[in-house]
N, C-alpha and C positions, 0 to 999 in steps of 0.2 A: 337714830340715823346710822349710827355702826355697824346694825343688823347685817343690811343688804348691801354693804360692802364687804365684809366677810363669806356672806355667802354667794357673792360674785367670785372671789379670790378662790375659794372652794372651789367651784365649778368649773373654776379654771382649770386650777390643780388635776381636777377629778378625767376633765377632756384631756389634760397633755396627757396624764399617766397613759388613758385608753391608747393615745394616738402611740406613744413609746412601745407599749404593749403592742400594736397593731403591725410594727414596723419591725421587730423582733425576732427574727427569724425562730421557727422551732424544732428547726433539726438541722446538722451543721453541715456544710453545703463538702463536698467529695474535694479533696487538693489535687488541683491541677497539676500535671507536674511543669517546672516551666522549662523555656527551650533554652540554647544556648543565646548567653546575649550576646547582639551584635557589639561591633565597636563604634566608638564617638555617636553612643545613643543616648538622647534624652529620654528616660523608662517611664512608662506610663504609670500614676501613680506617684511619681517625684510630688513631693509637697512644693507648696511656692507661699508664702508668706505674703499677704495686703492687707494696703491700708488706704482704706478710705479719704479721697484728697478734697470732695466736697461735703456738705451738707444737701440730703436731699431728705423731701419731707413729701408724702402722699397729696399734700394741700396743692402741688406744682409739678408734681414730674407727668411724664407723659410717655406712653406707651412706646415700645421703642427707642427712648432716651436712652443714648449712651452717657453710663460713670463710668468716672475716670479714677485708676488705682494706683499707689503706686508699688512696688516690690520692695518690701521689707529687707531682707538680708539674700546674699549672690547666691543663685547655685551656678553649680558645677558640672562638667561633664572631663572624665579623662583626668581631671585635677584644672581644667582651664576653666573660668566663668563666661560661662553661655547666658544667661540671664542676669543683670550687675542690679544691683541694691538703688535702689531710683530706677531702677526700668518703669515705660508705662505699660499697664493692664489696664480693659475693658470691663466691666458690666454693664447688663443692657437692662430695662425696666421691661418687664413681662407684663405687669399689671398694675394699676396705679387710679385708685378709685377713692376722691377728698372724702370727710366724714360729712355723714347726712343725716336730716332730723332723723324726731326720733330716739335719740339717742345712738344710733347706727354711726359708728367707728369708722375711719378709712384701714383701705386697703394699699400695701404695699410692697412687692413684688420683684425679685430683682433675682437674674442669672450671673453666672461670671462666664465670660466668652475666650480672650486669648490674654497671652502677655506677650510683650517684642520682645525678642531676642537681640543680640549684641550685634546680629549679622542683620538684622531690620526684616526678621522673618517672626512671624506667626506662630506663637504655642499655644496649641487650642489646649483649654482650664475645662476643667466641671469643678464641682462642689462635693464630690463625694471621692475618697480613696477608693471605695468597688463597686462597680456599678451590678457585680456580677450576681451578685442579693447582700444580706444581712445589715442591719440597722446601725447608722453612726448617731443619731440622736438625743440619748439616753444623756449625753454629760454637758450636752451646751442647754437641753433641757430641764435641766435642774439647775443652770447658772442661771436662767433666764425666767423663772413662770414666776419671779417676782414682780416682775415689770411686764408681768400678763405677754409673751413672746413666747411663740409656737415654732419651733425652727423643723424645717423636712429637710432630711438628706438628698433629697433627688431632686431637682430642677424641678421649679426655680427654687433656686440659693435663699432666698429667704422669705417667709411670709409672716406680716406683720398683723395684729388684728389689737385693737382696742377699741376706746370708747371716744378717741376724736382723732384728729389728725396725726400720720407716725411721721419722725422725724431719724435720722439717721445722722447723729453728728460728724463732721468729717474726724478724722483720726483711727475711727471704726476700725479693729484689724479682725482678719479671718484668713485660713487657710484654705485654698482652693489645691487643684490635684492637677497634673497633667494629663490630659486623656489621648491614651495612643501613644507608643512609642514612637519616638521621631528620632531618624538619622540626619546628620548634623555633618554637614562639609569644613572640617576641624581649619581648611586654610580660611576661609571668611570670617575665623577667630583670631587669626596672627599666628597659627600654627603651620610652619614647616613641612612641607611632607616629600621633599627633595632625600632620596638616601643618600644618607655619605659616601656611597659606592661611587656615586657618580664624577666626584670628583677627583679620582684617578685617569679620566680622560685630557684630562690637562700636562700631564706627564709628555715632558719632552722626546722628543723623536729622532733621531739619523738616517737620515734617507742615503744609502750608500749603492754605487754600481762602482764599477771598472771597465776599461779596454786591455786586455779585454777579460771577458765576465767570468761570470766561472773560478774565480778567488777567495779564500779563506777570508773572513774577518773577522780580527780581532782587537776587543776593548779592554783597555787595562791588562791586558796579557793572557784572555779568554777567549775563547774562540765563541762566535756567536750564531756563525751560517755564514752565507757567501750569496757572494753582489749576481745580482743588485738584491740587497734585505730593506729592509724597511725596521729600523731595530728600539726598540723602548729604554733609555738611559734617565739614570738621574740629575739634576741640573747638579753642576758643578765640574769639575778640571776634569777631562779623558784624554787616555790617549788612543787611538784608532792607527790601525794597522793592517793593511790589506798586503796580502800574501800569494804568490800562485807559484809554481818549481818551474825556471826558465826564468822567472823574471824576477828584476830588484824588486825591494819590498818596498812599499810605501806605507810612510807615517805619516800621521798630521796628530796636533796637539788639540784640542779645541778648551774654550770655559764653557757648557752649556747654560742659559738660565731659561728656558721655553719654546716652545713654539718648534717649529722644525726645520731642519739642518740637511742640506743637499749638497752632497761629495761625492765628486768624479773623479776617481784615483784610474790616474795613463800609465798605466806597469811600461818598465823600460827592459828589452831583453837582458839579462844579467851578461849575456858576452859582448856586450856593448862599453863593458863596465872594465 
């Protein structure tokens, strides 16, 4: 009775190798060269770590069912986490057929579709780092053609084939890929994007004129322009000094700490004096 179990496992063996072999590229595809990367992009090809948070088994799923994943460990974009470690991810059942007499094995079938993001947006997943050719197969297929499992890198994510119903325990981890780069609005992370320039518009103000106009003005003992000016100071003790020849000079002391300061200096003729 050991016979025809050995040389089932055989055959097995014998179809992965083909199929490894068949998915192999045999001549090594030209490098692209690539562009400038944008900023606050998630890069197509980002790995994403999951884990399978149900048990589904070919005896009950059903075409179009969504699984539910969750994200192993954060990625990152910029140094911020755009995708956090419990995020949820989708897979969807592509095909899903119970075992049948006969001896005829079920089928089981499954894609990975998106993961949420931290901003409650959509990062569409495949199953493969390049879709652009060359075979990723080769090393989850030799983990795997113990337990008679044929894995293909290209959609769908996984296809299962034995001799009775597959079962998929929850826990299952696999790595899926980002497909497409995606630009990411870094404020719908909690990131900033106010320049520190802008808060020099808060910078106290002296709105200064005279009777009459046409006068020197001077702060702290500088001369700055002549009224009516409009003049930018720092908060804190001035002294202001409007000036014109013919007339007394006028002072005023002020403390500034904000906002803006409106002074009407009435020059007195000096021969009044």
């Amino acid at each position: 009775m050991k016979l025809p179990k050995l040389c089932l496992t055989g055959l097995i063996c014998i179809l992965t190798t083909s199929l490894v072999a068949q998915q192999t590229p045999t001549t090594t595809d030209a490098a692209i060269p690539a562009g400038p990367v944008q900023p606050h992009t998630l890069l197509d090809g980002t790995p994403v770590k999951l884990r399978l948070t149900q048990t589904i088994s070919s005896a009950d799923a059903k075409v179009n069912q969504e699984i539910p994943f969750e994200v192993v460990d954060d990625v990152k974009v910029d140094d911020v986490v755009v995708l956090a470690k419990g995020a949820t991810a989708i897979g969807t059942v592509t095909e899903a057929d119970h075992k049948k007499s006969m001896g005829r094995g079920g089928k089981l079938n499954l894609s990975i579709s998106y993961a949420r993001l931290s901003d409650n947006e959509k990062a569409a997943l495949r199953a493969t780092k390049d879709t652009k050719g060359g075979g990723h197969v080769g090393a989850m297929t030799g983990a795997m053609v113990a337990t008679a499992v044929i894995f293909f890198p290209a959609a769908p994510l996984f296809l299962f084939i034995h001799g009775k119903d597959i079962t998929i325990p929850s826990g299952t981890e696999i790595t899926a890929f980002v497909e497409g780069d995606m630009h990411l609005d870094m404020a719908k992370f909690g990131v900033s994007t106010t320049p520190a320039t802008v808060v020099a518009s808060t910078q106290p103000t002296l709105i200064i004129d005279s009777t009459p106009a046409g006068a020197d003005i001077e702060i702290d003992g500088a001369f700055v322009g002549n009224t009516p000016s409009t003049v930018n100071v720092a908060a804190g003790s001035h002294d202001v000094a409007v000036k014109k020849k013919g007339f007394a000079d006028w002072t005023k002391k002020l403390n500034v700490t904000g906002g803006s300061i409106h002074l009407s200096a009435e020059l007195e003729s000096a021969s009044a004096n």
